[in-house]
C-alpha positions in Angstrom: 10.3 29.8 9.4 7.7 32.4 10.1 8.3 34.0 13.5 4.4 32.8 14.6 5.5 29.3 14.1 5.2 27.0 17.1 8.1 25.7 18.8 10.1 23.3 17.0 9.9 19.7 18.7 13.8 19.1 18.0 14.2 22.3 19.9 12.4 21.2 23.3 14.1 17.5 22.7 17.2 18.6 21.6 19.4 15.5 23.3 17.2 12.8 21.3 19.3 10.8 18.8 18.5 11.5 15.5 16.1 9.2 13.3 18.4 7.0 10.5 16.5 6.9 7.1 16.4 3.4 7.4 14.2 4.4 10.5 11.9 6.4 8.7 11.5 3.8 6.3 10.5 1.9 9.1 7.4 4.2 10.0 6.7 4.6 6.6 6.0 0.6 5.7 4.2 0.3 9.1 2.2 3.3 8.6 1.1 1.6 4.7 1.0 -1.6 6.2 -1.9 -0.4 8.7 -3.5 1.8 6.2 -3.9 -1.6 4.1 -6.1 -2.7 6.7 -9.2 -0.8 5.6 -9.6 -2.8 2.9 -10.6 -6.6 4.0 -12.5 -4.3 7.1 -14.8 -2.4 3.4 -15.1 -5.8 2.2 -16.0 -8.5 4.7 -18.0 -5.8 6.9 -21.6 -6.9 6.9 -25.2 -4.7 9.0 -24.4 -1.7 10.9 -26.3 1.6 10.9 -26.3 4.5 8.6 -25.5 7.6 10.5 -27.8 9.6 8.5 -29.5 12.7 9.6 -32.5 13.2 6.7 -33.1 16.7 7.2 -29.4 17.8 6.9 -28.3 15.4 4.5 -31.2 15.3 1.8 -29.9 18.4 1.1 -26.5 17.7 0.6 -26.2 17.1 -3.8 -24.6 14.8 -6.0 -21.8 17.1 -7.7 -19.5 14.9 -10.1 -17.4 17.5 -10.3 -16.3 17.0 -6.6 -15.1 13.5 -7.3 -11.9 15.4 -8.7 -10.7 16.4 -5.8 -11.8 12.9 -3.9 -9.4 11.0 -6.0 -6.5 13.7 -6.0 -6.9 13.6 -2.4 -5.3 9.8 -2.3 -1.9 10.9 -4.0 -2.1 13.8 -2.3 -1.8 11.6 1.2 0.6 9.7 -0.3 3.4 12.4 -1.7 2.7 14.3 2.3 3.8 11.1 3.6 6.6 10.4 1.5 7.7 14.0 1.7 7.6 14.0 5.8 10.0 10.7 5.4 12.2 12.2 3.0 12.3 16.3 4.8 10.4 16.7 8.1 12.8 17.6 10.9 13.0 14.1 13.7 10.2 14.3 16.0 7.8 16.1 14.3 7.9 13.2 12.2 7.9 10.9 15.3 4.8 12.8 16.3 3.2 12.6 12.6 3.4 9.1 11.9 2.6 8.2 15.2 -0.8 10.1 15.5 -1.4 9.3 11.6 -1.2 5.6 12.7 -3.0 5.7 16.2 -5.8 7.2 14.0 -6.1 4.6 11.2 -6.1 2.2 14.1 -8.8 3.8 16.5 -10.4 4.1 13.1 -10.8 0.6 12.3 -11.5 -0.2 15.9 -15.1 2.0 15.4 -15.2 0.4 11.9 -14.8 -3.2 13.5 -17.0 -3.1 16.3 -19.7 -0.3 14.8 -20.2 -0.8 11.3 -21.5 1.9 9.9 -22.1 2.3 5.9 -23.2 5.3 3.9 -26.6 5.7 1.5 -25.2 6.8 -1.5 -27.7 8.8 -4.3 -28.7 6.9 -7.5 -26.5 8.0 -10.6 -28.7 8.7 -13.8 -26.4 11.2 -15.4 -23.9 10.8 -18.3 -20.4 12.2 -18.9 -16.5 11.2 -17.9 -17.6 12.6 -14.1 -20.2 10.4 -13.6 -18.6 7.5 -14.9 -15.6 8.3 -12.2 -18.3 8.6 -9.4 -19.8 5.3 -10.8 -16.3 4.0 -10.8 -15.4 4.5 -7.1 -18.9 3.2 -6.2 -18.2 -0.3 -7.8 -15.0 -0.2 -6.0 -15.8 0.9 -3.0 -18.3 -0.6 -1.1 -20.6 1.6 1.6 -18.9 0.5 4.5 -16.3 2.5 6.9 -18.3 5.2 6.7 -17.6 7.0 10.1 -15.4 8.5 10.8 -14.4 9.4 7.3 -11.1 8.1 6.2 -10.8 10.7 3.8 -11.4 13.6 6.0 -9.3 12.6 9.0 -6.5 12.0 6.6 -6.7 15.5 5.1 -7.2 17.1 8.5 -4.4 15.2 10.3 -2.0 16.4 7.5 -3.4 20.2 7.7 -2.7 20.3 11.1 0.8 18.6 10.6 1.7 20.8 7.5 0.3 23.8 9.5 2.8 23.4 12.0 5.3 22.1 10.0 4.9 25.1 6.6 3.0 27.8 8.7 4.1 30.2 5.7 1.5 28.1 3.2 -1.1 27.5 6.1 -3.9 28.6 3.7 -3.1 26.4 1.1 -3.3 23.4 3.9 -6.6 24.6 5.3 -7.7 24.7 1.6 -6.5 21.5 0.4 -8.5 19.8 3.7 -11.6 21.6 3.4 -11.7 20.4 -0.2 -11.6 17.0 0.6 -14.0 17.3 3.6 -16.7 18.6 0.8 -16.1 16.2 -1.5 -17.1 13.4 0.5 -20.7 14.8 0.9 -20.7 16.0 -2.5 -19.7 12.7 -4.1 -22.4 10.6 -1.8 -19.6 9.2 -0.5 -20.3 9.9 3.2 -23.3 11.9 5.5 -22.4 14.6 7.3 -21.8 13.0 10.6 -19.2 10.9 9.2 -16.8 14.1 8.2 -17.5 15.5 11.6 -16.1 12.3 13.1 -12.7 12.3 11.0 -12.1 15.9 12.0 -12.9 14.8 15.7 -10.7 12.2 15.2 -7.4 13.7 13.5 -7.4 16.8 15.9 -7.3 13.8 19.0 -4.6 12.0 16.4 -2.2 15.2 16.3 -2.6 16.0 19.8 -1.7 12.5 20.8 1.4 12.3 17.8 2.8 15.5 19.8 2.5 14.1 23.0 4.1 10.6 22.3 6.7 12.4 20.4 7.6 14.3 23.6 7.8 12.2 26.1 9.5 8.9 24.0 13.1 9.4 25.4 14.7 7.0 22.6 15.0 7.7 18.7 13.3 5.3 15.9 
């Protein structure tokens, strides 16, 4: 590890027991089980407000090229977490799942009780891009809009992975602002909403670290 990493959880908790795989499985189905939730909230949600801000986001374009990295973002979540169950060291996957699911939930709280839903751009172009853009429009409807599930996602794993891999930070940071851009330049959210999810995972990792800390019992 590189000698500017941050202290190592297991090193300032070094008494905890240890996590049992069939632990982190544990985390892992609860943390899919809550990330399921978002769906019946983008379908059943009905009103709310469009957090749009016309003279920023009228200039934000439609790139189909950006929907690339959208969709590689999703498996991207998915190997992290699967990875972090299968490698990361006890606590700091305590204090990963943890914050990943207080976020999700706080999330859906704002979704729940302050629908908001995005304006997406009409599609007139042609092509294999715009047919993917077309395709996660008809299956994903405008609502959940802030704070942006994709962004504080991305973000939350950065921060994680930053901590975690300091040697590969810049391919982190990369892989997050990637994502961040393609939900404005895919339509699929206004600039407000990306601000939110980063707003949101940097509370989620702070509050992963602190629950990890001060939970004197493994699992």
């Amino acid at each position: 590890m590189s000698a500017t990493a941050p202290p190592s959880l297991s090193t300032q908790h070094a008494l905890r027991p240890n996590l049992t795989r069939r632990a982190r499985v544990v985390w892992l189905i609860a943390l899919f089980a809550v990330q399921f939730l978002y769906f019946p909230l983008n379908r059943l949600l009905q009103g709310g407000v469009a957090l749009r801000i016309p003279a920023v986001d009228d200039l934000v374009p439609l790139w189909p090229i950006w929907i690339v990295p959208y969709l590689l973002s999703i498996g991207w979540w998915g190997l992290c977490f699967l990875w972090a169950t299968w490698k990361m060291e006890d606590n700091l996957y305590r204090a990963l799942m943890s914050g990943a699911i207080a976020v999700m939930l706080c999330s859906y709280l704002v979704y729940l009780f302050y629908p908001t839903y995005v304006v997406r751009p009409e599609i007139s172009g042609s092509g294999m891009l715009y047919d993917l853009v077309r395709l996660v429009y008809g299956n994903d409807r405008v609502y959940n809009a802030f704070p942006s599930g994709h962004t504080y996602n991305a973000v939350l794993l950065a921060l994680f992975w930053w901590r975690w891999k300091p040697r590969l930070r810049w391919l982190w940071v990369t892989i997050a602002a990637l994502t961040v851009l393609s939900t404005l330049f895919t339509g699929q959210h206004h600039v407000l909403d990306p601000l939110g999810g980063m707003l949101l995972a940097w509370l989620g990792y702070r509050f992963g670290l602190w629950w990890a800390g001060r939970r004197p019992r493994g699992g």
